[in-house]
C-alpha positions as a Python dict, from the first residue, in 0.01 Angstrom:
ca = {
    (1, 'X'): (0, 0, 0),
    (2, 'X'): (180, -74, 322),
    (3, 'X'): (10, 43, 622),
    (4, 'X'): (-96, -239, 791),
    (5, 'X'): (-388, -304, 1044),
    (6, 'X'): (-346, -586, 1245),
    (7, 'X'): (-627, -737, 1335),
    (8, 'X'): (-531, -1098, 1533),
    (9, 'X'): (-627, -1099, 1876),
    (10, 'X'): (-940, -957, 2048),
    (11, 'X'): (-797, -738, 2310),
    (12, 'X'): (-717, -348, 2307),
    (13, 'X'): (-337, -435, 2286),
    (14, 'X'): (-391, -541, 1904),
    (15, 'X'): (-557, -240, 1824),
    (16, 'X'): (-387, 21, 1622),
    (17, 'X'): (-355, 286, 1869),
    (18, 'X'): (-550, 612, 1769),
    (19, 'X'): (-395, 945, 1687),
    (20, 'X'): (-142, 1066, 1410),
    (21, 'X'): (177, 936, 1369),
    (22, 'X'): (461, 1201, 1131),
    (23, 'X'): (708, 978, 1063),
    (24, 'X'): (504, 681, 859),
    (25, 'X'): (311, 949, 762),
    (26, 'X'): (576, 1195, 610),
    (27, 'X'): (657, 915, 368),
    (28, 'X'): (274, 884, 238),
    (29, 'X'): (234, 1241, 195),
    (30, 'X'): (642, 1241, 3),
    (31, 'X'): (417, 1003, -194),
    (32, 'X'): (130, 1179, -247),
    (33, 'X'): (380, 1491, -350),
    (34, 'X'): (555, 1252, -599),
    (35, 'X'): (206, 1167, -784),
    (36, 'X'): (91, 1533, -785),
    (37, 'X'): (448, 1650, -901),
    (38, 'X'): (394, 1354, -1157),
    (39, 'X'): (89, 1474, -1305),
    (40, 'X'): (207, 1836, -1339),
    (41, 'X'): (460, 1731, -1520),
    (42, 'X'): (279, 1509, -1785),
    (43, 'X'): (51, 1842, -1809),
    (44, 'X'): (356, 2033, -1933),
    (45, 'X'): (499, 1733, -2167),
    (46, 'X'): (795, 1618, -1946),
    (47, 'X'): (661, 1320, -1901),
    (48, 'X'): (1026, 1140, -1848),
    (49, 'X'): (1030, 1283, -1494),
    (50, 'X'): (637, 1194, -1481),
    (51, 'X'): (747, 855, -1499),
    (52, 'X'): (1040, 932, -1244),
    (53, 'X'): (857, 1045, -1028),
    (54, 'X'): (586, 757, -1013),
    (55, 'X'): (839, 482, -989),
    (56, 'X'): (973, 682, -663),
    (57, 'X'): (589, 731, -546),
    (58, 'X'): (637, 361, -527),
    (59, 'X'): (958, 344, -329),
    (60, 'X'): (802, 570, -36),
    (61, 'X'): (493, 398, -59),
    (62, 'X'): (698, 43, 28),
    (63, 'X'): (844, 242, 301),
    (64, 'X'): (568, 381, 481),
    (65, 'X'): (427, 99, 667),
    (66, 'X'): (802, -104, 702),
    (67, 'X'): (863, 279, 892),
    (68, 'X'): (533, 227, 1088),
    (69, 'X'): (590, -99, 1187),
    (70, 'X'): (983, -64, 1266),
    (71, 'X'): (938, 240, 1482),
    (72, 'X'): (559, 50, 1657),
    (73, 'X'): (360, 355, 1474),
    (74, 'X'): (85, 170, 1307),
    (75, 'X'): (-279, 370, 1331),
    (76, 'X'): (-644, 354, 1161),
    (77, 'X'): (-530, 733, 1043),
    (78, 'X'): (-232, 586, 854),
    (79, 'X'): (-436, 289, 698),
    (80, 'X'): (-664, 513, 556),
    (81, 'X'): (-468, 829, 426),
    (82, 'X'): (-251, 535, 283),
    (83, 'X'): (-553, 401, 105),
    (84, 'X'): (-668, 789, -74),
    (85, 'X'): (-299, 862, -179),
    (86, 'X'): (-215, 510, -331),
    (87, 'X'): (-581, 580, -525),
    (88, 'X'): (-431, 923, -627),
    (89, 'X'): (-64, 815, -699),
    (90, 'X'): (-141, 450, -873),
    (91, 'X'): (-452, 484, -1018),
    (92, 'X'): (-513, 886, -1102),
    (93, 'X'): (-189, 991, -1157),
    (94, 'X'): (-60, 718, -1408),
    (95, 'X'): (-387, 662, -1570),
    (96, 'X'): (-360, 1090, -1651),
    (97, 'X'): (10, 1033, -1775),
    (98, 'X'): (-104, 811, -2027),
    (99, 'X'): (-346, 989, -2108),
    (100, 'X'): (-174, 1312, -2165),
    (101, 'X'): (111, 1107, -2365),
    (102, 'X'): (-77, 934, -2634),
    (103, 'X'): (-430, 829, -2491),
    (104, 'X'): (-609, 1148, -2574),
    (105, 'X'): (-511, 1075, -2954),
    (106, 'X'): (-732, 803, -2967),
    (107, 'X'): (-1085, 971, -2876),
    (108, 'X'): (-1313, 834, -2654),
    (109, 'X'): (-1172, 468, -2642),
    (110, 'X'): (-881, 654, -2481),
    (111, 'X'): (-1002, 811, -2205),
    (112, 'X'): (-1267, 551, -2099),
    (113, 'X'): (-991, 325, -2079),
    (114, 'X'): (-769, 581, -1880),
    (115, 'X'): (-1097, 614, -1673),
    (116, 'X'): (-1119, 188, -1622),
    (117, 'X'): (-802, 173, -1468),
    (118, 'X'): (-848, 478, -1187),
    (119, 'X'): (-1195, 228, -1132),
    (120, 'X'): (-1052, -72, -1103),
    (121, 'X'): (-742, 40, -906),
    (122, 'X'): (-1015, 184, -627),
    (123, 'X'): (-1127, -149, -679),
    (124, 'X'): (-855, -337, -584),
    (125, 'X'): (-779, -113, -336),
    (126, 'X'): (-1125, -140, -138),
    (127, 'X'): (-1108, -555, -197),
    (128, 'X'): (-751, -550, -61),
    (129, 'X'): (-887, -316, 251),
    (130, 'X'): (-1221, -553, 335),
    (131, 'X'): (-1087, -892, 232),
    (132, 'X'): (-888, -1114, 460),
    (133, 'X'): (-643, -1334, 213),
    (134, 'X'): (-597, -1679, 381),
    (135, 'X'): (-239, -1661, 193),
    (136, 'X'): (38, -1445, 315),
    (137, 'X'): (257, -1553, -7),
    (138, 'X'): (46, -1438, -272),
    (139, 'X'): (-151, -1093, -358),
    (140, 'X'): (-535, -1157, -471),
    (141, 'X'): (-471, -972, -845),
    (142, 'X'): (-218, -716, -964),
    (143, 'X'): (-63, -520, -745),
    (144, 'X'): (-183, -138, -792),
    (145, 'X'): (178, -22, -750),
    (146, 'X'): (342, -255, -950),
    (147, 'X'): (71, -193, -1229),
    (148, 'X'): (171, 160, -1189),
    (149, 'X'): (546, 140, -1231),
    (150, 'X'): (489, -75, -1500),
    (151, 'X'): (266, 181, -1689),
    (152, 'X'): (564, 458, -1611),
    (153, 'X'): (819, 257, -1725),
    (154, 'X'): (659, 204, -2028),
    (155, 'X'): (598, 611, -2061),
    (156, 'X'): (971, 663, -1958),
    (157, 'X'): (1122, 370, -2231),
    (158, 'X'): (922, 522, -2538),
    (159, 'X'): (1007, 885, -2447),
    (160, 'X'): (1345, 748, -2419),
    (161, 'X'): (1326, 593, -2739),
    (162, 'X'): (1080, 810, -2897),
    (163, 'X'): (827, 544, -2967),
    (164, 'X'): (546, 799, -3022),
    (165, 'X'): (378, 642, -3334),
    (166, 'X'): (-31, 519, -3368),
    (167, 'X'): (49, 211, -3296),
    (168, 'X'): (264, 199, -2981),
    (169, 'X'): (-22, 471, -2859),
    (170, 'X'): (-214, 164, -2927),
    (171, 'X'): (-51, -110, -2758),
    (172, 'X'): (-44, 125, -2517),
    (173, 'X'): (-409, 142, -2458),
    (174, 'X'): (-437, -247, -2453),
    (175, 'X'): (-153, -326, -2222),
    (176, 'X'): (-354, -51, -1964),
    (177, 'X'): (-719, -233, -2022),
    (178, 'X'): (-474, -561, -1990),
    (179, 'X'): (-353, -415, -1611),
    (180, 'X'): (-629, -269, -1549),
    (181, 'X'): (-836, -628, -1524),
    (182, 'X'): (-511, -768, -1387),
    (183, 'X'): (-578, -587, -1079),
    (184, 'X'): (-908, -705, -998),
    (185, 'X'): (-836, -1041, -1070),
    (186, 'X'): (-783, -1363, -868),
    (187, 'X'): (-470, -1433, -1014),
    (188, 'X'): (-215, -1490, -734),
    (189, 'X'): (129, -1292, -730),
    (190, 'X'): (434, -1281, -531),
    (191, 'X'): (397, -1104, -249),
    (192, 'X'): (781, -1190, -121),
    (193, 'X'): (631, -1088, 239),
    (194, 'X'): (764, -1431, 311),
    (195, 'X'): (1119, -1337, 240),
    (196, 'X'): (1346, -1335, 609),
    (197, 'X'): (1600, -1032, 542),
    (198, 'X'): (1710, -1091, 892),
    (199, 'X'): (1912, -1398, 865),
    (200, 'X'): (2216, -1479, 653),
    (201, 'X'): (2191, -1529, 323),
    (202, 'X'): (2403, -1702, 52),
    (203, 'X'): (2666, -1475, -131),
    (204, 'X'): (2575, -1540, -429),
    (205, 'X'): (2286, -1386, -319),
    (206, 'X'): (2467, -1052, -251),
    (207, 'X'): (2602, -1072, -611),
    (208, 'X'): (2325, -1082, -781),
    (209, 'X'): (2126, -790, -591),
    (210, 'X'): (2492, -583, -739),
    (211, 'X'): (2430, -716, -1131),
    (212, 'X'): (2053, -618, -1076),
    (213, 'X'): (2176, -279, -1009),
    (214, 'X'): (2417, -297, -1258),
    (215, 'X'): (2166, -359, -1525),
    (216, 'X'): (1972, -113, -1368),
    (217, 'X'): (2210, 163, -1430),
    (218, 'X'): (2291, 80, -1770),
    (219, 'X'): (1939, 126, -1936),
    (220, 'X'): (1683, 218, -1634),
    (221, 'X'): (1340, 230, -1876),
    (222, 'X'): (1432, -38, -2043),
    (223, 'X'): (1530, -272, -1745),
    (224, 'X'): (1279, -151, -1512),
    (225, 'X'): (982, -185, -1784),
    (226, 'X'): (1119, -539, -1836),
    (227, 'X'): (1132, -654, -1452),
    (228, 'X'): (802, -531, -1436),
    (229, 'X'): (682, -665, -1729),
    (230, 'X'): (761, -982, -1619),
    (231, 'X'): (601, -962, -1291),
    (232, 'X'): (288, -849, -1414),
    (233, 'X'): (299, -1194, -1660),
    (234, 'X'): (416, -1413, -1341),
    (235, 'X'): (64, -1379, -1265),
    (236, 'X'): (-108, -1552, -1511),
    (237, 'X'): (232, -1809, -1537),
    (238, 'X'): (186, -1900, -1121),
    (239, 'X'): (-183, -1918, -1137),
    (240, 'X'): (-145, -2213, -1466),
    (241, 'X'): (138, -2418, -1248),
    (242, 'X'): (-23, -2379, -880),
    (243, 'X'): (-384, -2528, -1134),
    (244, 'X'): (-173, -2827, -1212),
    (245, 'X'): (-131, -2875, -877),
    (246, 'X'): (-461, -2897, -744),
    (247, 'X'): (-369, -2610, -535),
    (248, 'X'): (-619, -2279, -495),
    (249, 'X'): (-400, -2010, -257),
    (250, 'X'): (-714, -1816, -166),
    (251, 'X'): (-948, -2106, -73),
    (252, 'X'): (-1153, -1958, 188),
    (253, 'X'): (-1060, -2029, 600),
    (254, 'X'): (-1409, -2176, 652),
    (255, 'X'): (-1365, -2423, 289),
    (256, 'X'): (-1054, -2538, 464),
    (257, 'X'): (-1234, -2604, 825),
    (258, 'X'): (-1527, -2748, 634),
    (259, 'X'): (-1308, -2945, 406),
    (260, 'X'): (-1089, -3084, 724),
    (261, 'X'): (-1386, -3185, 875),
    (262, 'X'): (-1484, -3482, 601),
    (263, 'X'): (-1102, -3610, 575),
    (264, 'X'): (-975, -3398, 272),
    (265, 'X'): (-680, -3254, 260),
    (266, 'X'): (-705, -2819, 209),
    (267, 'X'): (-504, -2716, -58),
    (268, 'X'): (-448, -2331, 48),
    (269, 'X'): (-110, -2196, 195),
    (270, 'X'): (-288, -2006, 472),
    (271, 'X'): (-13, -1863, 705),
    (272, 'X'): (-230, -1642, 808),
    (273, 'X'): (-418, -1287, 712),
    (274, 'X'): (-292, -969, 552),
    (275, 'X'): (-393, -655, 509),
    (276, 'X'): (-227, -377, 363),
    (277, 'X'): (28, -452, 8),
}
């Protein structure tokens, strides 16, 4: 989810100009490719490079829009066609996966709850799209990409440990309801759009980014389920502290006007609007 429209300013010169870009585009449709590859695979029972290829849907689809706004190719085309292929590669394609892995065991409980999270992933995709968050810090619920790598890294970690009983098929089915509500949730997460990869950083920096790799190599399902894992729990974790705190990330702009206006102090981090993951 990365095509983004800007939409500061009034004039024609913040407008996305109009047309068809191939370059940001090439990588959404490598990512559309990915997903459809993806489910073809879980069709045939291979569903290790099902989950493969979902985790790199992901990768192009954090590329796209960096691409678009690098090279100045941002357009309403791209926003959209990057809003129908991250429905089809994080919400169809895993939800079909899981389904074709274990979720069709379970009857109807299984497919209504593969069905739940291809809703609730257009969902959060059509809140994201009409929705102005006043915090540039924080996503308004789950991620759908990150809820998708998550779901393929657990697919790829039991295949790779052949974890293929009832009851995994089970926790399975819970931990996709779980994600699936996750998504259209208010619970704030990371966004890291905050990050500045231009300026120098600390080495110690460096060395960790070559131990995450590191770990990365040595047991891929296992270390990616757990990074994701834990993002997907930073949710809830964030939301609890930043409640302590008094402090509500998505107050609304006008609660914050409305609230400066009798002396109180707003509580958002509101560095300004987003619109595209």
């Amino acid at each position: 989810m990365s095509q983004s429209k800007n939409i500061t300013g009034s004039g024609d010169s913040d407008r996305p100009p109009k047309g068809v870009y191939i370059l940001p585009n090439l990588f959404t449709t490598a990512s559309l490719f990915a997903a459809f590859y993806a489910i073809v695979q879980a069709t045939v029972g291979n569903f290790e490079n099902a989950a493969v290829a979902i985790i790199v849907a992901a990768i192009l689809d954090t590329l796209d829009g960096r691409v678009a706004r690098l090279t100045n190719t941002v357009s309403d085309f791209g926003k959209e066609y990057d809003s129908l292929v991250d429905l089809v590669s994080f919400g169809l394609a895993p939800a079909l996966i899981l389904f074709e892995w274990g979720l069709q065991a379970l009857g109807k409980s299984g497919w209504l709850v593969a069905f739940l999270y291809v809703a609730t992933t257009a969902l959060r995709l059509a809140r994201f799209n009409t929705m102005d968050s006043p915090s540039k810090r924080y996503f308004q619920g789950l991620p759908c990409p990150a809820a998708a790598v998550l779901v393929a890294a657990s697919i790829w970690a039991a295949n790779t440990y052949m974890l293929d009983d009832p009851v995994f098929r089970g926790i399975a089915m819970v931990v996709m309801a779980c994600l699936s509500f996750a998504m259209v949730t208010s619970l704030p997460y990371r966004s890291f759009k905050d990050l500045d990869l231009k300026h120098r950083v600390p080495f110690i920096f460096v060395l960790g980014l070559v131990l995450v790799f590191v770990l990365i190599s040595f047991d891929p399902p296992l270390v990616v389920f757990i990074i994701f894992l834990g993002y997907a729990l930073s949710g809830p974790v964030e939301w609890v502290l930043l409640r302590k705190q008094g402090i509500n990330v998505f107050k609304p702009v006008v609660d914050e006007a409305e609230s400066a206006a009798t002396g109180s102090h707003p509580s958002s981090d509101r560095p300004g609007p987003e619109r595209r993951d």
